[in-house]
C-alpha positions as CSV (number, residue, x, y, z in Angstrom):
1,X,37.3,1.1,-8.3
2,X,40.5,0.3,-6.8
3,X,41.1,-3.3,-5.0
4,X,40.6,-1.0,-1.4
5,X,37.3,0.0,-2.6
6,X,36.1,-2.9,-3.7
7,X,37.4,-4.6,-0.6
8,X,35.6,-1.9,1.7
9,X,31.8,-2.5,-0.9
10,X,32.4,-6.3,0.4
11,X,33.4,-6.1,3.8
12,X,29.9,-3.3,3.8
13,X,28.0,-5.7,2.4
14,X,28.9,-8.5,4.5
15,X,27.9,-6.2,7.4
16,X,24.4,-5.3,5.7
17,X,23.5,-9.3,5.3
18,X,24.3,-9.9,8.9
19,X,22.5,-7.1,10.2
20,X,19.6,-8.1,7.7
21,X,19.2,-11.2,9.2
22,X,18.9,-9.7,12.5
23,X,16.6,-7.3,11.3
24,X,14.4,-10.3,10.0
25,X,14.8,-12.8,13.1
26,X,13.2,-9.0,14.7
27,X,10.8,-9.3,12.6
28,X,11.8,-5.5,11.1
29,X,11.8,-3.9,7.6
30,X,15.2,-4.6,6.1
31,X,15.2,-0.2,5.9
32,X,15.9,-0.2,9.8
33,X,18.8,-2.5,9.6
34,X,20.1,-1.1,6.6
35,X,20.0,2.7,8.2
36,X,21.5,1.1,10.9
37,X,24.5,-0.2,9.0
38,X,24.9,3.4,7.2
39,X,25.3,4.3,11.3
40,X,27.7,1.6,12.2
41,X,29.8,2.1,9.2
42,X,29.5,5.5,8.9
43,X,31.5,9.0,10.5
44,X,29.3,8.8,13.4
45,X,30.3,4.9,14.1
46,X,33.5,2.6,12.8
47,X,34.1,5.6,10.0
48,X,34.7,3.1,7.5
49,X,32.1,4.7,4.2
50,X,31.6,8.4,4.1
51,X,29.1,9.7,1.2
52,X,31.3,9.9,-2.3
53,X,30.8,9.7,-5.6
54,X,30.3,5.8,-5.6
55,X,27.9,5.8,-3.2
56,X,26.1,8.3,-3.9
57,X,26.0,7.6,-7.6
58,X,24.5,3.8,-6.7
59,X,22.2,5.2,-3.9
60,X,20.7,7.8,-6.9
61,X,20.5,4.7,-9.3
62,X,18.1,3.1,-6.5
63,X,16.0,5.9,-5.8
64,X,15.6,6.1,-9.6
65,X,14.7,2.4,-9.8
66,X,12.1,2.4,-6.9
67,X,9.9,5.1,-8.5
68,X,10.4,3.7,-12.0
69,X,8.7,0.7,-10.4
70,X,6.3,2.5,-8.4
71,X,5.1,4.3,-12.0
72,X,4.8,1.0,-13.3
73,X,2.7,-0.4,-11.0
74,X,0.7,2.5,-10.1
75,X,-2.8,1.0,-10.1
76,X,-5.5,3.3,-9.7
77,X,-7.9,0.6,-9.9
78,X,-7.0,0.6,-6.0
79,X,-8.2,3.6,-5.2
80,X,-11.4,3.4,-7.3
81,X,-12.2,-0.2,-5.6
82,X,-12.4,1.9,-2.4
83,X,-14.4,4.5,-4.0
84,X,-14.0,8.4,-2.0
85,X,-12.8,6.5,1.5
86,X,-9.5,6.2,0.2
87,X,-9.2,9.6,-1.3
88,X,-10.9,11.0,1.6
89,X,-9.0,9.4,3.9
90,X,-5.4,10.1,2.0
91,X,-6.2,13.8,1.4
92,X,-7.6,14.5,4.4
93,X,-4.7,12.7,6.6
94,X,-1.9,14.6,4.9
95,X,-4.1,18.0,5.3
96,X,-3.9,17.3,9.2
97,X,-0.9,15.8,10.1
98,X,0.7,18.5,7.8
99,X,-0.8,21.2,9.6
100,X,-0.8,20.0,13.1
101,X,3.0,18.7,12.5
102,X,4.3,22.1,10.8
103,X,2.6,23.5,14.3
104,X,4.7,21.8,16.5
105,X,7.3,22.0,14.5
106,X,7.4,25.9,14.6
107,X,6.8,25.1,18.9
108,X,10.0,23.6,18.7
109,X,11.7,26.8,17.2
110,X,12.2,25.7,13.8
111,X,12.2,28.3,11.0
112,X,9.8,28.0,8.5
113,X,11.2,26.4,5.2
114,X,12.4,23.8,7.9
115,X,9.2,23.3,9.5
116,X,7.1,22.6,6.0
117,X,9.9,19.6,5.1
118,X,9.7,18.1,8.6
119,X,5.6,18.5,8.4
120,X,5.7,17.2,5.2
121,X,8.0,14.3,5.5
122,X,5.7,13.3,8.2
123,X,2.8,12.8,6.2
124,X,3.9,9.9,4.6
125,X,3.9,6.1,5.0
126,X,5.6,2.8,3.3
127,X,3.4,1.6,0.7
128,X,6.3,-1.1,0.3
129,X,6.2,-2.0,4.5
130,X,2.7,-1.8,4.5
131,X,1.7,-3.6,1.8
132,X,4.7,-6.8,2.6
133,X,2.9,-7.1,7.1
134,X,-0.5,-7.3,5.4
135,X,0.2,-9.8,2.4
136,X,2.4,-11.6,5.5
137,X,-1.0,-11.6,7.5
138,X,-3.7,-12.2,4.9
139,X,-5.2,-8.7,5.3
140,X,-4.6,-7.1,2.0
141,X,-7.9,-8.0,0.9
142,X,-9.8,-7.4,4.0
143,X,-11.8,-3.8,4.2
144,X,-8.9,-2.1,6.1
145,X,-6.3,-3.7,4.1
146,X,-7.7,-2.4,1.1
147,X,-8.9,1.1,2.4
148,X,-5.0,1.4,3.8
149,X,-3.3,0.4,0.5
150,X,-5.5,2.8,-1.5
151,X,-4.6,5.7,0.4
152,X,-1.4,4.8,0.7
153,X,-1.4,5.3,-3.2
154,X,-3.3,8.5,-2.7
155,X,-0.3,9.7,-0.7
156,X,2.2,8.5,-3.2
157,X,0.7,10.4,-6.0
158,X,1.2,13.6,-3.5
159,X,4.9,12.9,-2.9
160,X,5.4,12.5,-6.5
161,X,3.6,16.1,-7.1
162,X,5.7,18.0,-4.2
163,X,8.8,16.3,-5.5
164,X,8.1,18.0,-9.0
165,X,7.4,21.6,-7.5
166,X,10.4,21.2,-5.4
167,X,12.8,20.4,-8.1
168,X,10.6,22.5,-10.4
169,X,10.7,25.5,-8.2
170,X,12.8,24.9,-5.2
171,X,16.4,26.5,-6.7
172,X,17.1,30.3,-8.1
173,X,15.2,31.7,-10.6
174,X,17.3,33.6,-13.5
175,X,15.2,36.5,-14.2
176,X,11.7,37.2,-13.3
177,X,9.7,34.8,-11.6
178,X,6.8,34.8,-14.4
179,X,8.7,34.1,-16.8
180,X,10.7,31.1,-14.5
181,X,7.1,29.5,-13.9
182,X,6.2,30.2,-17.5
183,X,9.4,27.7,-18.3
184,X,8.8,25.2,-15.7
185,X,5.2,25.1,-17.5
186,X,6.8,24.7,-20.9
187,X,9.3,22.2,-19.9
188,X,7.2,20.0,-18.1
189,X,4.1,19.9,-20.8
190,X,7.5,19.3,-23.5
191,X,8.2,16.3,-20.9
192,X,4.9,15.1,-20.6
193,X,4.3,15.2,-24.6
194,X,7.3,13.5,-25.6
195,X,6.0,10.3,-23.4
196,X,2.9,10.9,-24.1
197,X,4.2,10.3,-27.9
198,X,6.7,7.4,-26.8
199,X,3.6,5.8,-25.3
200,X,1.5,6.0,-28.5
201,X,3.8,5.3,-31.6
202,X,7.4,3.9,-30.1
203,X,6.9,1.9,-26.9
204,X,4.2,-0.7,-27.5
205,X,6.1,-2.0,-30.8
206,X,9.5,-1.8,-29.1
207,X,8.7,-3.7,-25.8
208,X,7.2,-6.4,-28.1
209,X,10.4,-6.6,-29.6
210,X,12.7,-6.6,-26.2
211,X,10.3,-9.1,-24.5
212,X,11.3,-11.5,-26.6
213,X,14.6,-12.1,-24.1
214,X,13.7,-12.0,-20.3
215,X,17.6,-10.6,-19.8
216,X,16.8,-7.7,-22.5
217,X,13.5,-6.6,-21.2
218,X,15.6,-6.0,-17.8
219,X,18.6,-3.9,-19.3
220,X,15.5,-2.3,-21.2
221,X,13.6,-1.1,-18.3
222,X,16.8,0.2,-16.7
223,X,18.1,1.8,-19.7
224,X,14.8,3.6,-20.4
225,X,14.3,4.8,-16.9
226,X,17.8,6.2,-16.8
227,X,17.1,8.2,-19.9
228,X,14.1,9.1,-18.8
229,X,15.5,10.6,-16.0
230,X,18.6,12.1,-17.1
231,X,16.2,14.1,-20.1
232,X,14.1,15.0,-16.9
233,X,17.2,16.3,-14.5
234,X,18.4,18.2,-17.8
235,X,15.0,20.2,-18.2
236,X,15.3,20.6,-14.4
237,X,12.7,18.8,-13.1
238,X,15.0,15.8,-11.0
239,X,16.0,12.5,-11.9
240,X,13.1,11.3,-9.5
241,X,10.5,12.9,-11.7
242,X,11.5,11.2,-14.9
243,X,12.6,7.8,-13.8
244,X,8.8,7.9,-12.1
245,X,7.0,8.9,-15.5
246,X,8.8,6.7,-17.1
247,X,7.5,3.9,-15.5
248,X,4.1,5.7,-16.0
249,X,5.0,5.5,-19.7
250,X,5.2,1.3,-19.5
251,X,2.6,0.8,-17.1
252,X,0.1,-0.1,-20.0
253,X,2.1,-2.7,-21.4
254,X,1.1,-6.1,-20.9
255,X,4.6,-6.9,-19.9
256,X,4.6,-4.2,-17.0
257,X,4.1,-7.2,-14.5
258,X,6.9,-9.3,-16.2
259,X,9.5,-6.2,-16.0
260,X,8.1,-5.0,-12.3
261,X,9.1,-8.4,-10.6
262,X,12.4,-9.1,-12.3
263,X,13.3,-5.6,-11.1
264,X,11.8,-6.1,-7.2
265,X,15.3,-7.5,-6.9
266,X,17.6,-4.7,-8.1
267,X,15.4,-2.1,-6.6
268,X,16.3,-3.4,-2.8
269,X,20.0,-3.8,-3.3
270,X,20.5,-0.4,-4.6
271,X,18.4,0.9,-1.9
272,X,20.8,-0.5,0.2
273,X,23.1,2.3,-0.7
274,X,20.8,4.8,-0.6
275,X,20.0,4.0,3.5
276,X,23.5,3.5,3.7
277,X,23.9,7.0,2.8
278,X,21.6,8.3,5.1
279,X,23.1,6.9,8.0
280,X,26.7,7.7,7.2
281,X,25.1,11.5,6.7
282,X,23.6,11.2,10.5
283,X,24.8,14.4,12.5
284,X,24.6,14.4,16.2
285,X,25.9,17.8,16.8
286,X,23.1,18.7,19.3
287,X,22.3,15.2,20.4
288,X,20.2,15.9,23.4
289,X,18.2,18.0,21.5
290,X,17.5,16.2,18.7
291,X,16.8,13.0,20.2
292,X,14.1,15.2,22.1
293,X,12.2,16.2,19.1
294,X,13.0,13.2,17.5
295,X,10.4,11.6,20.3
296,X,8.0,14.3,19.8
297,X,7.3,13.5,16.0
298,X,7.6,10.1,16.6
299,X,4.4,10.2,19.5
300,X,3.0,12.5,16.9
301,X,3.3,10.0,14.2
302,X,2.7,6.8,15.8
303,X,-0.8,8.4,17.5
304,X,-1.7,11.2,15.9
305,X,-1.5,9.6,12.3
306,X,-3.7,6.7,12.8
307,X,-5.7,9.0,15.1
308,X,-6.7,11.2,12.4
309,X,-7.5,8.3,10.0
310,X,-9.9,6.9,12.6
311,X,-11.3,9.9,12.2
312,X,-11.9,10.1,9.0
313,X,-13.3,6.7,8.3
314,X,-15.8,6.6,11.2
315,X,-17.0,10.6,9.6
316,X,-17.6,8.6,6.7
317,X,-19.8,5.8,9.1
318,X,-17.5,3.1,8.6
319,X,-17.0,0.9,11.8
320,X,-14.3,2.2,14.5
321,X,-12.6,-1.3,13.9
322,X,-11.5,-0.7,10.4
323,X,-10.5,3.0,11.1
324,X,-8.2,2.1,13.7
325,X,-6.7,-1.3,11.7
326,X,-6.2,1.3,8.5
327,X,-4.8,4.0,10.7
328,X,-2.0,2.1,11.9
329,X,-1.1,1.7,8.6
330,X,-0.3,5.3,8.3
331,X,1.8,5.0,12.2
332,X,4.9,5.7,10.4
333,X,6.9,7.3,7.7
334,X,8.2,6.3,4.7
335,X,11.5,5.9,2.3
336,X,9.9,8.8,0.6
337,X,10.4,10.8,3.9
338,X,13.8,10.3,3.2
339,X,14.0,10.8,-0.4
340,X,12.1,14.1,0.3
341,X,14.6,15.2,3.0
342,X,17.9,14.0,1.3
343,X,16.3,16.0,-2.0
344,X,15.8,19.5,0.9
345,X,19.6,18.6,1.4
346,X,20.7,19.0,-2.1
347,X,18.5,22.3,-2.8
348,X,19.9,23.8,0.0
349,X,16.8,23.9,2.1
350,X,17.8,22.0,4.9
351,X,21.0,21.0,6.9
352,X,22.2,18.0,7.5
353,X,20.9,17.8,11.3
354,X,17.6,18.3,10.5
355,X,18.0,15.2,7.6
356,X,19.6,13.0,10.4
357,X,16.0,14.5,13.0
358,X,13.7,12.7,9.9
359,X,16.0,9.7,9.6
360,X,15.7,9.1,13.1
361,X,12.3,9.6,13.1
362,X,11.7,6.8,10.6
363,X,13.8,4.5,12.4
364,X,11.8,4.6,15.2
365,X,8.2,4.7,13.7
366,X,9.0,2.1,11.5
367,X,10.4,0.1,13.8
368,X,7.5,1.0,16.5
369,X,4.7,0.7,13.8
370,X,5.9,-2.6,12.6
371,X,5.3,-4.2,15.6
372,X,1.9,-2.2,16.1
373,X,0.8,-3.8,13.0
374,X,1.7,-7.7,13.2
375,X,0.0,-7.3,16.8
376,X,-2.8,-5.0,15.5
377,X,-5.8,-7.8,16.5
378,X,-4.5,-7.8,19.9
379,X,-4.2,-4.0,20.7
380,X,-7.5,-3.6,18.9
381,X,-9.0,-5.9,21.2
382,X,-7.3,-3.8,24.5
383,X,-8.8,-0.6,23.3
384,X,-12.2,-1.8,21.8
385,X,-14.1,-0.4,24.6
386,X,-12.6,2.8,24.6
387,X,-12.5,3.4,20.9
388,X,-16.2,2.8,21.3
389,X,-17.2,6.4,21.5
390,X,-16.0,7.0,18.0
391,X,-18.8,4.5,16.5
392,X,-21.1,5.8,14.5
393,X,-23.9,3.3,14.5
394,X,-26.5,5.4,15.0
395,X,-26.1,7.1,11.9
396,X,-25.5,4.1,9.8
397,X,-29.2,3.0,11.2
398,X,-30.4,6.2,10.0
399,X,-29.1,5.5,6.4
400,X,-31.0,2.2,6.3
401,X,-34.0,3.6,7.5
402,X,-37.5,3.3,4.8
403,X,-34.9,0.4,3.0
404,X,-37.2,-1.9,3.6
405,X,-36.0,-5.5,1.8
406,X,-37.3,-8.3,1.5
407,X,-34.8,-11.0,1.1
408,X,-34.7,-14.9,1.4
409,X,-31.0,-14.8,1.3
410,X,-28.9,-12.3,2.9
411,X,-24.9,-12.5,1.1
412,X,-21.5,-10.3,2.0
413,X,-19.5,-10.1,-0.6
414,X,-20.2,-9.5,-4.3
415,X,-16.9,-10.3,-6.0
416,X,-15.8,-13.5,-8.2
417,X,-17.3,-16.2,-6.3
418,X,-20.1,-14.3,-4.7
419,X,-21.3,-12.2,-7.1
420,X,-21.5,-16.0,-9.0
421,X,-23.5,-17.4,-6.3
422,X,-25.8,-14.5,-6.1
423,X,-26.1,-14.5,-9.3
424,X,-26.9,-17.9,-9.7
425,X,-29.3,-17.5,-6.4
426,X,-31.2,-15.0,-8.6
427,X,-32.5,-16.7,-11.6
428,X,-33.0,-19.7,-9.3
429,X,-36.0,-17.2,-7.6
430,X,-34.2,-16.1,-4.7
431,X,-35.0,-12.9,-3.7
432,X,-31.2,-12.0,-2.3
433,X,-29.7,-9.2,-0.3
434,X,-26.1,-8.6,-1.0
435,X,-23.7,-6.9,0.5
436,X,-20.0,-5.7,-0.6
437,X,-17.6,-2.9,0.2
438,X,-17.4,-1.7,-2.8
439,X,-19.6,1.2,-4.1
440,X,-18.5,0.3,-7.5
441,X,-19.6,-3.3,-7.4
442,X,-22.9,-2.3,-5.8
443,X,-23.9,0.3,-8.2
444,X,-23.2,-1.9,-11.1
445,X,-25.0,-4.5,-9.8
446,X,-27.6,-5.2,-12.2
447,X,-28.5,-9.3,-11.3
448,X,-32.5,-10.6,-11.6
449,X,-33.5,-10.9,-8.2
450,X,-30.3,-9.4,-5.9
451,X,-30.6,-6.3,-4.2
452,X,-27.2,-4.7,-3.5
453,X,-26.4,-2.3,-1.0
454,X,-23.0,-0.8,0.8
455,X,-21.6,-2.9,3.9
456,X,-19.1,-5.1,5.1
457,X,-19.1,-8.5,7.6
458,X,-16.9,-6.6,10.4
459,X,-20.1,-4.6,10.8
460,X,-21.5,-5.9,13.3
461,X,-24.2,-3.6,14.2
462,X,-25.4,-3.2,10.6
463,X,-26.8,-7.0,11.3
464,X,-29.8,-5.1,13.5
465,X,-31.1,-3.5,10.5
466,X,-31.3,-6.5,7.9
467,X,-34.2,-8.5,6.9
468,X,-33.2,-11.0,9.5
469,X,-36.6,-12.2,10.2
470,X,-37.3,-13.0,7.1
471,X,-34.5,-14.4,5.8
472,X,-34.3,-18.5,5.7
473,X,-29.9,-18.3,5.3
474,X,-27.4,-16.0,5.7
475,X,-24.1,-16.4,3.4
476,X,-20.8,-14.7,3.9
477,X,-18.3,-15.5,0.7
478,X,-15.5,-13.1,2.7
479,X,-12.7,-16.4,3.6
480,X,-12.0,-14.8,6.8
481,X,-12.0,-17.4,9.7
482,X,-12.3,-14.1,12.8
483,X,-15.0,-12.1,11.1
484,X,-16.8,-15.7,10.0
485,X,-16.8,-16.7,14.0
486,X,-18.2,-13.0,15.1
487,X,-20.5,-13.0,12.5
488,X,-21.9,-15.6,13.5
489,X,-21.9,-14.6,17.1
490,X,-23.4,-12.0,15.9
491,X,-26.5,-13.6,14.4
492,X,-27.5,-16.0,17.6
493,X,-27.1,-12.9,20.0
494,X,-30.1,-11.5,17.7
495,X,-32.1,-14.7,18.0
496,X,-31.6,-15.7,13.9
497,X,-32.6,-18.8,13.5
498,X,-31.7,-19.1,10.0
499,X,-29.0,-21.2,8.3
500,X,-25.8,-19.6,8.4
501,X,-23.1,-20.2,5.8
502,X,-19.4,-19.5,5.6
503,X,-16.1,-19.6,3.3
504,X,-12.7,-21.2,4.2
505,X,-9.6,-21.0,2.4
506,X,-8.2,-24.2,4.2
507,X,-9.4,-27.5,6.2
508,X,-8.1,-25.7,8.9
509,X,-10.1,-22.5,8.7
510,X,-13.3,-25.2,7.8
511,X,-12.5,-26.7,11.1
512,X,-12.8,-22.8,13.0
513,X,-16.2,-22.1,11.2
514,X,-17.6,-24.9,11.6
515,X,-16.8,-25.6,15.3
516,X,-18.2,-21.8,15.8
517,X,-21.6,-22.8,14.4
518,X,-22.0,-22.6,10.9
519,X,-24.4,-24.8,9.2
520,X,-21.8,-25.0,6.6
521,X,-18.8,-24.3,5.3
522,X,-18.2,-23.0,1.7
523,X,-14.3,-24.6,0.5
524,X,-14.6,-23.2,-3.5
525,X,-10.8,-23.7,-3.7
526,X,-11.1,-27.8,-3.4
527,X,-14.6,-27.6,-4.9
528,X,-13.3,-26.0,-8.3
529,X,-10.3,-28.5,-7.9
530,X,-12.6,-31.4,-7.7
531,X,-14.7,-30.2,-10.7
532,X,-11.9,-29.2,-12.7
533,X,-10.3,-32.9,-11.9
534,X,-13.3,-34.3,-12.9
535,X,-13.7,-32.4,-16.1
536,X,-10.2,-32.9,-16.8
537,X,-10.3,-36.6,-16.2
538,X,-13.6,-37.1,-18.7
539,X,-11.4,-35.7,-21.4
540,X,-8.2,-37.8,-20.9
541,X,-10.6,-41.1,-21.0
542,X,-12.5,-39.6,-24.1
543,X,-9.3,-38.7,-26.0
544,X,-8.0,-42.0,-24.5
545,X,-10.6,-43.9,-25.6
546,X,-10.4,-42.5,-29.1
547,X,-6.9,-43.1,-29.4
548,X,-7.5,-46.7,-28.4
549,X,-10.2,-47.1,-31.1
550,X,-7.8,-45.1,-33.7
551,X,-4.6,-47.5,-32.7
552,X,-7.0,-50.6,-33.1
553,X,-8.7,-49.6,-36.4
C-alpha cells in the first residue's frame, strides 16, 4: 500500500474511533456509527474512500470471519431449551414478514427479483445486537430473553440456507438447468463430505496439536476458514458458505470457546470495513423517494415484526408480556440484511439504490430498536392495558383443568439450584409442584415426590389455578428482583397465606425482595461461598496441622 494509502486507512480509522465513541456515549450498536463513517467518508460525503480492491478485500475477510464464528458457536442447545416456541416463533415470523413485506414492496412498484431481496432482508434481526442489550440488562436468561435468542438462531440458520441457494443458483446456468442443479447437488454433498471427513479423522488431532500456542490456534482458525472458503467460492457456492461450515466443522472441539473469543476481536475490526463499504456504496439518486420507502419498511419493521411475534407466542398461550419483550427483539434488521443485499449486488440482482434503501433501513431500525429495547420495561408498562386483549388466559386455565395436585411446596424454576432444592425437598417428604419453562426439563423430570409441569413466574394468572390452598410455601429460584416483587403481589391479591420465598443475586436485590414481602430471601451465591470457605478452611488447618505434626516428628 503506498504511504497515501496507508495515511488515508489511519486518518479513516481515526474517524471510526471517534464516531464509535459517540455511538457508545448514544448508547448505539457500533454498526450505526460505522455505516455512518462509510457515509461521511465516502462519494456521497468528504469523498475521501471509494470501494477498491483494499477495501473490499478486508470487508470480504470480515464477513468471512463473522460466519466462521457464528458456525462455531452455533448452539442448538438454544433452540431445544425453548422447545417448538422458538422454532415456531422464527419460522413463522420470517413466513409473515416475508410475505406481508414482499406485498408492499410490489405497492411501492418494485419489480419482482427486487421485491423478494428487500422482503427477505427484512426478516432478519442481530443475533450479535440482541444478544450484547440483553446480556447488558440481565435478560438473557429470562423467558423472553431466551425465547428471543433461540429464534434469533432459527433465523440465522435460514439466512445461511438462502445464502447457499443464492450463490448456488443465483448466476447463469451453462447448459440445461437439470443438469446445473444436478452439479450444485454434487458439489455441495462433495463439500459437505470432505468436512464431514476433516471433522472425523484430521481436525480433532490437529487442533490438539495447534492449541498447544494460544497465537497458533488464532492463525489456525483464520487460516482454515479462509481455505474453507476459498474451496467453497471455487465449487461456486460463496466464500460465505464455506467460511460458515467451516466453523461448523470446529464447533465440536473443546477449544471452540478458546478460538471463538480470541477471534470476537478481529471479527469487529474487519467488519469495520465491511460497513464502511456500505456506506461509501450509498446512492441518493432519487432521494425523496427513497427516504419515503425507507420509512415504510422501517414502520413495517419496527411494528409489524414484533407484532407478528406477539402473535405467535400468545397462539402458543404464553403470556402477552413475554411476546411483546421477545418481539422487540426482532424490531430490526440485521448485518445479515446487509450481507444478503451486498451479495444481490454482486449477482447482479439488485442495483446499488436499492442496497443503499436496505442500508438505510437498518440504520434506522437499529438505531430505533435499540432504544426500544433498553427502555422495553417502560413501554411495556405504557401499553399493558392495551396489549391486554391479546392474553390468552382463559385457555391456559383450560389446559390446567382435571390437573388436580396436591402440593406442600409450590417451586418455579427447575434448573441447577432448583431442580437441587426440589430435589432435595422430595426425599425429605415434600410433596412439590414445580414449575420451569422448559418442556425439556419438565418431561425429564423424574424426582421422588416433584410433580413438574410447563410455566413460568411472569405468569401471573397461572397463580389462580395452583394448589394455592394447600400449599404451606411458595419458592421461586428465578434471581429476578421485578418478577420476585409481582409474584409476590400476586400471591396476597389471592389471599395466600403461605410462606413465600425468593432468590437474589446481590444484597441489593435481597434488600427489593425482602422489603416487598418475602418471608425470605434465598442468596445461593454467598451461601455456596460461605460453605465452600468453610470447607476450604477445614482442609488448610488439617493439612496444616499435619504438616505441623510431620515438621515436629
Amino acid at each position: 500500500m503506498s504511504p497515501s494509502g496507508f495515511a488515508l486507512i489511519a486518518v479513516v480509522l481515526a474517524v471510526s474511533a471517534a464516531v464509535g465513541l459517540l455511538a457508545v456515549r448514544l448508547r448505539q450498536p457500533l454498526i450505526v456509527g460505522f455505516i455512518g463513517v462509510g457515509i461521511l467518508v465516502g462519494p456521497t460525503g468528504l469523498g475521501w474512500v471509494e470501494a477498491d480492491g483494499t477495501i473490499d478485500l478486508l470487508a470480504r475477510m470480515g464477513i468471512a470471519i463473522l460466519l466462521f464464528l457464528v458456525g462455531l458457536r452455533l448452539d442448538l442447545n438454544l433452540i431445544r431449551a425453548t422447545g417448538p416456541i422458538a422454532v415456531a416463533t422464527g419460522l413463522g415470523q420470517v413466513l409473515f414478514t416475508s410475505v406481508i413485506g414482499f406485498l408492499i414492496a410490489l405497492g411501492l412498484g418494485m419489480d419482482t427479483v427486487t421485491a423478494l431481496y428487500v422482503a427477505v432482508a427484512l426478516t432478519f434481526s442481530s443475533t450479535i445486537i440482541i444478544v450484547k442489550l440483553l446480556s447488558d440488562k440481565r435478560e438473557l436468561e429470562q423467558l423472553h430473553g431466551r425465547i428471543a435468542v433461540g429464534f434469533l438462531i432459527v433465523q440465522d440458520i435460514v439466512v445461511i440456507l438462502v445464502m447457499i441457494v443464492l450463490t448456488a443458483f443465483g448466476r447463469e446456468a451453462d447448459g440445461s438447468l437439470p443438469v446445473h442443479i444436478a452439479l450444485v447437488f454434487a458439489k455441495g454433498l462433495g463439500l459437505l463430505a470432505g468436512a464431514a471427513l476433516l471433522m472425523r479423522w484430521v481436525l480433532p488431532r490437529l487442533v490438539r496439536q495447534v492449541a498447544r500456542s494460544p497465537e497458533l490456534l488464532v492463525l489456525f482458525g483464520v487460516a482454515y476458514a479462509a481455505l474453507v472458503a476459498t474451496v467453497s467460492n471455487w465449487l461456486g457456492f460463496g466464500t460465505e458458505v464455506g467460511a460458515f461450515l467451516a466453523g461448523v466443522s470446529l464447533a465440536g472441539t473443546p477449544y471452540r470457546d478458546a478460538l471463538g473469543a480470541r477471534l470476537v476481536s478481529l471479527r469487529d475490526f474487519l467488519l469495520l470495513f465491511f460497513f464502511l463499504e456500505l456506506g461509501a456504496l450509498l446512492q441518493f439518486d432519487d432521494a425523496s423517494q427513497q427516504l419515503a420507502r425507507a420509512a415504510v419498511f422501517s414502520v413495517f419493521v419496527l411494528v409489524g415484526n414484533p407484532l407478528i411475534v406477539i402473535l405467535i407466542v400468545t397462539a402458543m398461550r404464553y403470556p402477552v408480556r413475554v411476546g411483546f419483550l421477545a418481539g422487540l427483539a426482532g424490531a430490526q434488521i440485521s448485518e445479515f440484511s446487509l450481507i444478503l443485499a451486498a451479495l444481490g449486488l454482486s449477482l447482479g440482482h439488485l442495483t446499488g439504490a436499492t442496497v443503499s434503501l436496505i442500508t438505510v433501513v437498518g440504520l434506522v431500525t437499529i438505531g430505533v430498536s435499540t432504544y426500544l429495547i433498553l427502555y422495553s420495561q417502560q413501554i411495556y408498562a405504557r401499553l399493558e392495558r392495551r396489549l391486554s386483549v391479546l392474553e390468552r388466559t382463559e385457555a391456559r386455565k383450560r389446559d390446567l383443568e382435571g390437573n388436580e395436585r396436591e402440593a406442600d411446596v409450590v417451586l418455579y424454576g427447575l434448573g441447577r439450584f432448583g431442580g437441587a432444592l426440589a430435589d432435595r425437598l422430595g426425599r425429605a417428604g415434600h410433596r412439590v409442584l414445580a414449575l420451569d419453562f422448559d418442556p425439556h426439563r419438565v418431561a425429564r423430570n423424574d424426582r421422588e415426590g416433584v410433580d413438574a409441569m410447563f410455566g413460568c413466574v411472569e405468569d401471573m394468572h397461572l397463580l389462580e389455578s395452583l394448589p394455592l390452598a394447600r400449599a404451606r410455601c411458595v419458592i421461586s429460584t428465578v434471581p429476578l428482583p421485578e418478577e420476585g416483587k409481582a409474584l409476590v403481589q400476586g400471591l396476597r391479591q389471592l389471599g395466600y397465606e403461605g410462606s413465600v420465598v425468593l432468590t437474589a443475586r446481590s444484597g441489593h436485590d435481597a434488600e427489593l425482595l425482602d422489603g416487598a414481602g418475602a418471608d425470605l430471601v434465598l442468596q445461593p451465591y454467598p451461601l455456596a461461598a460461605t460453605a465452600t470457605a468453610e470447607a476450604l478452611d477445614r482442609l488448610l488447618r488439617r493439612d496444616g496441622g499435619e504438616g505441623a505434626t510431620e515438621a515436629r516428628g
